[in-house]
C-alpha positions in Angstrom: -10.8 -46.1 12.4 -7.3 -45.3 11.8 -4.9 -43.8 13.6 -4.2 -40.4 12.6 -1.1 -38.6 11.4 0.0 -35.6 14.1 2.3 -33.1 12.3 3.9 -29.8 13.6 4.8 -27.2 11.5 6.7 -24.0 12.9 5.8 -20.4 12.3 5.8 -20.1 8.7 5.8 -23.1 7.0 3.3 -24.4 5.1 1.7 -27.4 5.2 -1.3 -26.8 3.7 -0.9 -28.3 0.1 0.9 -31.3 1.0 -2.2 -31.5 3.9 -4.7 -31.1 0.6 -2.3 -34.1 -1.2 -2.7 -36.1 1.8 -6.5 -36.4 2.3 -6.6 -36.7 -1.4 -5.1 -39.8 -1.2 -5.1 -41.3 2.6 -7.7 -42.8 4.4 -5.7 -41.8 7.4 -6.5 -38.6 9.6 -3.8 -35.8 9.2 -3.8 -33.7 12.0 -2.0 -30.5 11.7 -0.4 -28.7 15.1 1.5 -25.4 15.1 4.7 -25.2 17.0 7.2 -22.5 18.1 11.1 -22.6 16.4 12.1 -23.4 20.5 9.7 -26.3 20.7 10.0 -27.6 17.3 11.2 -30.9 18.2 10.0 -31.5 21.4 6.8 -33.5 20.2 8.6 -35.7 17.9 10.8 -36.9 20.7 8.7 -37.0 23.1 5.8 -38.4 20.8 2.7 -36.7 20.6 3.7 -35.5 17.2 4.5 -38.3 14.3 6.6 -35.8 12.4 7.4 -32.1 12.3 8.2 -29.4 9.3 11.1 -27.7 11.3 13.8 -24.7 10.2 17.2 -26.0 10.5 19.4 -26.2 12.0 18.1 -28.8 14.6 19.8 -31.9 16.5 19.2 -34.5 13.8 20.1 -37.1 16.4 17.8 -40.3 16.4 16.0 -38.6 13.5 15.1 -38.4 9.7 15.5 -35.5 8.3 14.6 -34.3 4.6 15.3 -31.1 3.0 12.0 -29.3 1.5 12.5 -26.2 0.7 14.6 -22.8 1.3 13.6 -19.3 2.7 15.2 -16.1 2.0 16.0 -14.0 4.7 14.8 -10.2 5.1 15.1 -7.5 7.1 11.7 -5.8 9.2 12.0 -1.9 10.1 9.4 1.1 10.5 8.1 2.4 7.5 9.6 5.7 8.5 13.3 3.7 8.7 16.0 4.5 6.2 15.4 0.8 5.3 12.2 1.8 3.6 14.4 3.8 1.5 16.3 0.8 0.1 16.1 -0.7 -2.8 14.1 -4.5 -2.9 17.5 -5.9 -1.1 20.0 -4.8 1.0 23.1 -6.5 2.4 24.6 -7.1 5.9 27.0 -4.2 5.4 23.9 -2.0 5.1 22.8 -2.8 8.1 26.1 -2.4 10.5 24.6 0.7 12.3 21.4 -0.7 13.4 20.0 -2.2 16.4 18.5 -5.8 16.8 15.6 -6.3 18.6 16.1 -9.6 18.7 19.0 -12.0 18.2 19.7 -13.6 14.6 19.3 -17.8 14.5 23.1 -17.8 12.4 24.5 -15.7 15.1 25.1 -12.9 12.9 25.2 -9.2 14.8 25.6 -5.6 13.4 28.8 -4.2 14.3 27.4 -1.3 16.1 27.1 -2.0 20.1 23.6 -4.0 20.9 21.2 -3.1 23.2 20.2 -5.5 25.9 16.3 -6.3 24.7 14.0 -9.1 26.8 13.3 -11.9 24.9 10.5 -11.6 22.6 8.6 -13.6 20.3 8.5 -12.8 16.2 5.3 -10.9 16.8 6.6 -8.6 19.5 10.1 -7.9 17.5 8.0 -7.1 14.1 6.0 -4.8 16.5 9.2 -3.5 18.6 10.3 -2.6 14.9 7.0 -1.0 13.9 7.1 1.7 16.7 10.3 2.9 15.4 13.3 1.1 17.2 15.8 -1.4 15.2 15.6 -3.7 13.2 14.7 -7.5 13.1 15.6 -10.1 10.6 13.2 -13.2 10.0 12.7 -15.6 7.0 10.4 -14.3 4.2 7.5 -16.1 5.5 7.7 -14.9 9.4 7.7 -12.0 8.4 5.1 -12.0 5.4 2.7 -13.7 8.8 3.2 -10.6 10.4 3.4 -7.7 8.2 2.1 -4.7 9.1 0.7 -1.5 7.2 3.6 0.1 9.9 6.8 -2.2 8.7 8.9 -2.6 5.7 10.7 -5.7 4.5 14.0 -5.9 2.6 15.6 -9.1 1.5 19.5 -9.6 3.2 21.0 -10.7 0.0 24.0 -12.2 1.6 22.9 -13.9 4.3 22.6 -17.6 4.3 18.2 -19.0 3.5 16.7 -20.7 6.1 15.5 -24.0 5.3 12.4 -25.9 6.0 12.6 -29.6 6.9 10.5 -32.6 7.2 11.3 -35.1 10.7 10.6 -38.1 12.2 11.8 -40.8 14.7 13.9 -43.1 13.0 12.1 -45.9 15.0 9.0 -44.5 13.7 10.1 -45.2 10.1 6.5 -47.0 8.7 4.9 -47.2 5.6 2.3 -44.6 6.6 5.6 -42.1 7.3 6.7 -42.9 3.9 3.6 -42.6 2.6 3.9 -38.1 3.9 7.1 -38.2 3.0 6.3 -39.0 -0.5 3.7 -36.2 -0.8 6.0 -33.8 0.9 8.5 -35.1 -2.1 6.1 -34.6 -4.8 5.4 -38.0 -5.8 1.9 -38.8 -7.3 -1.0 -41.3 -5.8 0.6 -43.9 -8.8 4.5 -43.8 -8.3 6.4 -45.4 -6.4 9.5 -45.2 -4.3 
């Protein structure tokens, strides 16, 4: 028996097709493990996960890292917010007034005064949101994972997409590791390198 392949994803990636790819071709195990955005590296380094599809940014330090794919960004109010209003994108200078419920990854904040809120995960800001109180701004697929009847979603236009990679030790740099890489790449059972 071989060993198998542990990978992490975080909230909203998808590794199913590339999972589908792998057991195609592989006679090795591919496990897949879900992983918050806090702990998204905390498996590869420490090692109970061979590799991880993480949202930069992340320490790249002692690691691989390849680029996948980008996200856009959007914006999750109440049905009943002026949001819902808007048209399929808005901008961050539409959004100046409002309230996050939860800090932005970039570090990007409305210019009205912010509320002090507890620390919540996606889930609780999307429902924070629902019951009629600010606003909270996730990549496309977060937010697509928890949309509710209750919330609307409008694409920031003008803020920077969020990016999905593929990591790994660099120690832990086999053929096998190549091997997902390449599916994760798009490279067929027949090519090569």
């Amino acid at each position: 028996m071989t060993d198998s392949l542990r990978i992490g994803f975080v909230t909203g990636a998808t590794p199913d097709k590339w999972a589908r790819h792998w057991r195609d071709r592989r006679p090795e195990p591919l496990e897949l493990v879900p992983v918050s955005e806090e702990e998204q590296l905390a498996g590869v380094h420490d090692g109970t996960l061979d590799m991880a599809l993480v949202r930069l940014p992340v320490d790249r330090d002692g690691l691989h890292c390849v680029r996948l794919y980008d996200e856009l960004q959007v914006a999750v109010a109440s049905r009943e917010h002026v949001l819902a209003a808007a048209d399929e994108e808005v901008t961050t200078a539409d959004l100046v007034d409002e309230q996050l419920v939860r800090p932005h990854a970039s570090g990007w904040t409305p210019t009205a005064e912010q509320l002090e809120w507890p620390p919540m995960s996606e889930q609780e800001a999307v429902e924070t949101v629902a019951a009629g109180t600010g606003i909270v701004v996730l990549p496309m697929s977060v937010a697509r994972l928890h949309q509710r009847k209750d919330v609307v979603s409008r694409v920031v236009a003008d803020l920077e997409p969020t990016t999905i990679a593929l990591v790994w030790r660099v120690e832990r740099d086999d053929a096998v590791t190549q091997a997902f890489v390449g599916v994760t790449k798009g490279r067929t059972a027949n090519s090569s390198r």
